[in-house]
C-alpha positions in Angstrom: -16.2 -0.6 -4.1 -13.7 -0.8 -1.2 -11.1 1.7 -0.6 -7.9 0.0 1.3 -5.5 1.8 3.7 -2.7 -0.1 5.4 -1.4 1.5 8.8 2.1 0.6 10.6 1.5 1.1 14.3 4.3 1.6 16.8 3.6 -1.6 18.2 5.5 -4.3 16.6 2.4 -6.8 16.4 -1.6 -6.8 16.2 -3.4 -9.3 17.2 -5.3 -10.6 14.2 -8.8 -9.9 16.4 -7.5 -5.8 15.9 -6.5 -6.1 12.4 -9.4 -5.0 10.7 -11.7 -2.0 11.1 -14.6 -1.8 8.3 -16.7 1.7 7.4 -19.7 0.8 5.3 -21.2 3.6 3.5 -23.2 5.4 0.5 -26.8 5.5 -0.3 -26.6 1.6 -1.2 -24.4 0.7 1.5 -22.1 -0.8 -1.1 -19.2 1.2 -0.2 -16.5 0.1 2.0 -13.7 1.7 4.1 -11.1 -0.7 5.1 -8.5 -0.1 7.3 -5.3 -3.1 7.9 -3.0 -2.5 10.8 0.3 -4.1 10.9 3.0 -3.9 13.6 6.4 -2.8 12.5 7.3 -6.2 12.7 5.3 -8.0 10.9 5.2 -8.5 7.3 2.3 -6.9 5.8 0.4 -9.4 3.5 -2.5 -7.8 2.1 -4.1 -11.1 0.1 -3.8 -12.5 4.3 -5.6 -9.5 5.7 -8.4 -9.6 2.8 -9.0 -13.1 3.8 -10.1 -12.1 7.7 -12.2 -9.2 6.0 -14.6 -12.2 5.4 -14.9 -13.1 9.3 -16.1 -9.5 9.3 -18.8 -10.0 6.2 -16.8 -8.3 3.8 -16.2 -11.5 0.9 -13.3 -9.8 -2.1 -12.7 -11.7 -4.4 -9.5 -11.4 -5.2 -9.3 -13.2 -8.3 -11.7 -10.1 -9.8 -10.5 -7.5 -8.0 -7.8 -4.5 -9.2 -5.6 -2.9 -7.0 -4.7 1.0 -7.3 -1.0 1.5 -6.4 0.8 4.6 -6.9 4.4 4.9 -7.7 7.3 7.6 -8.2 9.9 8.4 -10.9 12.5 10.8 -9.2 13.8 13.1 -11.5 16.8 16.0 -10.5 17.0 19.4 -12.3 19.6 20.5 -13.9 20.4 23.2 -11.3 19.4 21.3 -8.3 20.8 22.7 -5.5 21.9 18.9 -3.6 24.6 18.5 -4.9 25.6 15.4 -7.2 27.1 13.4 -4.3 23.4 13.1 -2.8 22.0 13.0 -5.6 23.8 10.2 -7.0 23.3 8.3 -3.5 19.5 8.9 -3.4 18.9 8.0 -6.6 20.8 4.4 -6.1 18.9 4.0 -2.6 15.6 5.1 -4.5 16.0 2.7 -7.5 16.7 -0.3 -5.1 14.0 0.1 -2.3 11.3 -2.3 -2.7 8.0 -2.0 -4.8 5.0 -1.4 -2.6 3.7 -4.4 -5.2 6.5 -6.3 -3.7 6.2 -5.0 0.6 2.5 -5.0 0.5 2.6 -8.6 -1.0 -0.2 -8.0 -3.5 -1.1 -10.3 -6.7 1.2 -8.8 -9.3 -1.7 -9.6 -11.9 -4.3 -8.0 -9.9 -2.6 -4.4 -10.1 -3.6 -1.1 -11.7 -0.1 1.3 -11.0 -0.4 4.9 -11.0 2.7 7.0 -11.6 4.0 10.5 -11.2 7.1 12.2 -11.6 8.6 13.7 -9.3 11.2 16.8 -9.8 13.9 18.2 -7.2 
């Protein structure tokens, strides 16, 4: 199993050497802890970074792997106290932002999305 976080530093590149830290853990050893760093500027290609995980002797498959992505629905109630000016505008900047599917450039076959609703 291999639990992925992706960081933006305030640097806007890595070097590629920097990119990758790996934890391995468990009673097995067959956990992993992977940590990507991007720079603010670069474009953050997760099936790239997976692939230098193997000059670190972590080999994902990514044909057989799932990725866990969680997502929002933003929801107003009725007597939300922003009023329906912001509302309106966050919902159309919201609804038009970019998947992390999408950002995080992961295989769109390859994904497992986890949602929750969100109420303000």
């Amino acid at each position: 199993m291999v639990g992925l976080t992706i960081v933006t530093k305030d640097e806007p590149y890595i070097d590629e050497a920097h990119r990758i830290k790996i934890r391995v853990f468990g009673e097995n050893r067959k956990m992993f802890r992977v940590k990507m760093y991007f720079g603010f500027q670069e474009e953050q290609d997760v099936r790239r970074a997976l692939q230098l995980c193997a000059r670190e002797g972590l080999i994902i498959d990514q044909k057989t792997a799932s990725f866990f992505v969680g997502s929002e629905k933003i929801s107003f109630r009725r007597h939300s106290p922003y009023p329906k000016w912001r509302r309106a505008l966050f919902k159309f900047l919201f609804h038009n932002s970019a998947s992390a599917i999408e950002y995080f450039r992961i295989p769109v076959d390859r994904v497992v999305e986890l949602g929750i609703r969100i109420e303000l």
